[in-house]
C-alpha positions, 0 to 999 in steps of 0.5 A: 705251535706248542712248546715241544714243536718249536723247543724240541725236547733232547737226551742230555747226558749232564752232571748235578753238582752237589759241592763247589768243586774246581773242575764243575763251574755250573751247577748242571753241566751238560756233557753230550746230547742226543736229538730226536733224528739220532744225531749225538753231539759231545759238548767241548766248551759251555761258551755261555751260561745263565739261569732265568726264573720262569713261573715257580722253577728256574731255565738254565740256559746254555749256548754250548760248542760241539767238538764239530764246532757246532753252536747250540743254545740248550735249555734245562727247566727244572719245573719239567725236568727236561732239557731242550734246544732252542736253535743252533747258533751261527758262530758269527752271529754269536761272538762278532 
């Protein structure tokens, strides 16, 4: 099973900071994203964030809560520069 099959790539709509500023505590902020069947989910809270090193570039990784109350763990690699979900989050799994 390659990458792209288990890790769906998405469309993210995000910010790349380029100063510390107040209102953007991450470095990349994603706001809204798009999966591959059309669905769009706006991104109310970054619950989670990390970022991993993975060869020479850097997975930032993020489990993010929709304004569905929908839970998702994303993924930004930065040698490929794209974004991709990993799996949706069960809430009681997540933070019992």
């Amino acid at each position: 099973m390659s990458s792209e099959e288990k890790y769906p790539p998405i469309n993210v709509l995000s910010v790349f900071r380029g100063f510390n500023q107040p209102k953007l505590r991450h470095h990349i902020t994603p706001f809204r994203f798009e999966l591959r069947n059309g669905d769009i989910h706006q991104i109310e809270q970054i619950r989670q964030a990390h970022r991993e090193r993975v060869g020479k570039g850097f997975h930032y990784h993020y489990v993010v809560r929709t304004k569905e109350q929908r839970y998702f763990h994303l993924i930004f690699d930065t040698t490929t520069l794209i974004w991709r979900m990993v799996q949706e989050v069960d809430e009681e799994l997540l933070f019992s």
